[in-house]
C-alpha positions as CSV (number, residue, x, y, z in Angstrom):
1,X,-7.6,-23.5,0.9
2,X,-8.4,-19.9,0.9
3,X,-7.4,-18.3,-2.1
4,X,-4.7,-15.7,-2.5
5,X,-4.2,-16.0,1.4
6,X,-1.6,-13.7,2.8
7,X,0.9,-14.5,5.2
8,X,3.7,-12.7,7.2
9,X,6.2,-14.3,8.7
10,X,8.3,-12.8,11.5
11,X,11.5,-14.1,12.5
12,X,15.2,-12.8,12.9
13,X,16.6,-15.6,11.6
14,X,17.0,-15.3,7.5
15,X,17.3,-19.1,7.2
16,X,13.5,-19.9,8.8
17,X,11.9,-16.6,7.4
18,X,13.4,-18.3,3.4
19,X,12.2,-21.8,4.4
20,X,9.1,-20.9,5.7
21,X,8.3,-18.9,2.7
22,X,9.5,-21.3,0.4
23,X,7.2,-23.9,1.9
24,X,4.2,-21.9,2.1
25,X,4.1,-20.0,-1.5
26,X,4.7,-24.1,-3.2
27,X,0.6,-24.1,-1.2
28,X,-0.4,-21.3,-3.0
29,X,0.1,-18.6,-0.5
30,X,1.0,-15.2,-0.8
31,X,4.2,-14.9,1.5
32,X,5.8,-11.9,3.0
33,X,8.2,-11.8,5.5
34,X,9.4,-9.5,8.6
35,X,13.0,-9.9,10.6
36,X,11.4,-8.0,13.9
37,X,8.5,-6.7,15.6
38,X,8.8,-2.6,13.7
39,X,9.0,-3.8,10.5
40,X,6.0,-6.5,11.4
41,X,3.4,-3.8,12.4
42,X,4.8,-1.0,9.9
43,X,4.1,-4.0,6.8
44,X,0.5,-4.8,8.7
45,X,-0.3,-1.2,8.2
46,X,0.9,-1.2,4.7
47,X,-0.7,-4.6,4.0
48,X,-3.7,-7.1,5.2
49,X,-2.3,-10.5,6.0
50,X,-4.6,-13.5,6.8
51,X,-2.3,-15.2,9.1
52,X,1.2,-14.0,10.9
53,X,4.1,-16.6,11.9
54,X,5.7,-15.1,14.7
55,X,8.9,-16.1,16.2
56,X,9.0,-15.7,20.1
57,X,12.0,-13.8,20.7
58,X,12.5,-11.1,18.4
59,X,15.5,-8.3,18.6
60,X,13.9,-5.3,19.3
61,X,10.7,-6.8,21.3
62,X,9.1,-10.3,22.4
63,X,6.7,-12.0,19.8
64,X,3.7,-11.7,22.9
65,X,4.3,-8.3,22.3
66,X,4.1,-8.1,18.6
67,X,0.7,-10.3,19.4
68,X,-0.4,-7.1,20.9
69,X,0.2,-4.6,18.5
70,X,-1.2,-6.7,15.5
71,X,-4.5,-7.1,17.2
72,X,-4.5,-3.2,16.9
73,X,-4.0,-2.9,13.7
74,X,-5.7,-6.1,12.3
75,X,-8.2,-7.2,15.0
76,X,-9.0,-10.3,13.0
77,X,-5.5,-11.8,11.9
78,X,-4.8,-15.7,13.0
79,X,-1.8,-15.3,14.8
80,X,0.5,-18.5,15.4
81,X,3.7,-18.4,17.7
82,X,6.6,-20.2,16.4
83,X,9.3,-20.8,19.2
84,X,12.2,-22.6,19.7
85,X,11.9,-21.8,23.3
86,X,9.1,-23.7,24.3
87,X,8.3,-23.2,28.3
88,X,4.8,-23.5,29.9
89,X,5.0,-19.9,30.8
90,X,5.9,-18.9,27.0
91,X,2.9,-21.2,25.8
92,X,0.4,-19.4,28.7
93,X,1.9,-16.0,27.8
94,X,0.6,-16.3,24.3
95,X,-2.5,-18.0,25.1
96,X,-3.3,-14.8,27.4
97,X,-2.5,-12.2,24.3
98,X,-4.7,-14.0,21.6
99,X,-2.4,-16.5,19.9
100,X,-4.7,-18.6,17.9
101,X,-1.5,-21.1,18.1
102,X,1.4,-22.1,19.3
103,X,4.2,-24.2,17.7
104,X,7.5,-25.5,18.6
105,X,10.7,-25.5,16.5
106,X,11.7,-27.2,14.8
107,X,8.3,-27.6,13.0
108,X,6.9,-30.5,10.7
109,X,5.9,-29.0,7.5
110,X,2.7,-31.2,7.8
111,X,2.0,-29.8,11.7
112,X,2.4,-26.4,10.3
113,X,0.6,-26.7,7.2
114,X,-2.0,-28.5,8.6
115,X,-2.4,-25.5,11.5
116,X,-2.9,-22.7,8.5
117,X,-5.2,-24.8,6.2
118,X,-7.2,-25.6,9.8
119,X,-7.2,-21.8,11.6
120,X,-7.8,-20.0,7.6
121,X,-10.7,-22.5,6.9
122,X,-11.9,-21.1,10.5
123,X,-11.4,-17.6,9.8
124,X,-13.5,-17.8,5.9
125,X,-16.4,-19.8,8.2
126,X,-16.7,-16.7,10.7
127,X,-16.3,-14.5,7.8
128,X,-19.0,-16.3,6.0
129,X,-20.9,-16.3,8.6
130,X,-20.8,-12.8,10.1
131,X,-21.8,-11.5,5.9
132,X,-25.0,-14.0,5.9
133,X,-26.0,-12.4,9.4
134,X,-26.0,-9.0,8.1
135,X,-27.7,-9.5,4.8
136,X,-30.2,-11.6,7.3
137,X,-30.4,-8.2,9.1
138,X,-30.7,-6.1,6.4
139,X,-33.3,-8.1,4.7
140,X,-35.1,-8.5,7.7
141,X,-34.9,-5.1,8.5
142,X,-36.5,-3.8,5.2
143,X,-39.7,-6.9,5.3
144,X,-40.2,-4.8,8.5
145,X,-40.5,-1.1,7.0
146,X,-42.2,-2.2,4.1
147,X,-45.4,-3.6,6.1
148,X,-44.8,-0.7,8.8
149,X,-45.3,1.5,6.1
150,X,-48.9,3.1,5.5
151,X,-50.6,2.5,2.6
């Protein structure tokens, strides 16, 4: 598990956003929740959240939407649409605005888990990776203009 992960979850209904939280901090995660799209993206400016649970209808916009504006504000957040609506339009929809997933409600607690611990562990290996490429770079980079360098 990633330590001290931080998740948002979006969803209008009080019930899901409590159980959802309740589930995830007993795994160690640092939980925050959302119940629609403004307060979502205001919280992602105030805050950086490894993952976001969004619901896919929302009262003041559609979750697709919300997809949208959080790439904007956090390019690299795993984003995982929760629906109880599930259509092959809504699943394509999300799929075409960068939803790393898509799950159906009511979901298992081991499906869901297992989707975080699986997309986090993804996002620390590109993380991990992209830092080792730069010093690689960097130290690269300075072999080079010390034997460019005259003596």
């Amino acid at each position: 598990m990633v330590k001290n992960a931080r998740i948002l979850v979006v969803d209008d209904e009080e019930s899901i956003r409590t159980t959802l939280t309740a589930i995830l901090e007993d795994e160690g995660y640092i939980v925050d929740c959302a119940a629609n799209g403004k307060e979502a993206i205001e919280k992602s400016h105030a805050n950086f959240y490894n993952i976001a649970l969004i619901d896919f209808r929302l009262p003041d916009m559609d979750g697709t939407e919300l997809l949208t504006a959080l790439k904007e504000t956090t390019p690299k957040m795993i984003k995982i649409m929760v629906t109880g609506y599930p259509s092959l339009h809504n699943a394509v929809e999300s799929v075409n605005k960068r939803a790393d997933a898509f799950l159906m409600k009511p979901v298992s607690i081991e499906t869901l888990l297992s989707t975080v611990r699986n997309l986090l562990r993804k996002q620390h290996e590109e993380e991990t990776f992209n830092e080792e490429k730069v010093k690689e770079f960097i130290e690269t980079r300075v072999r080079n203009l010390e034997t460019d360098v005259p003596p």
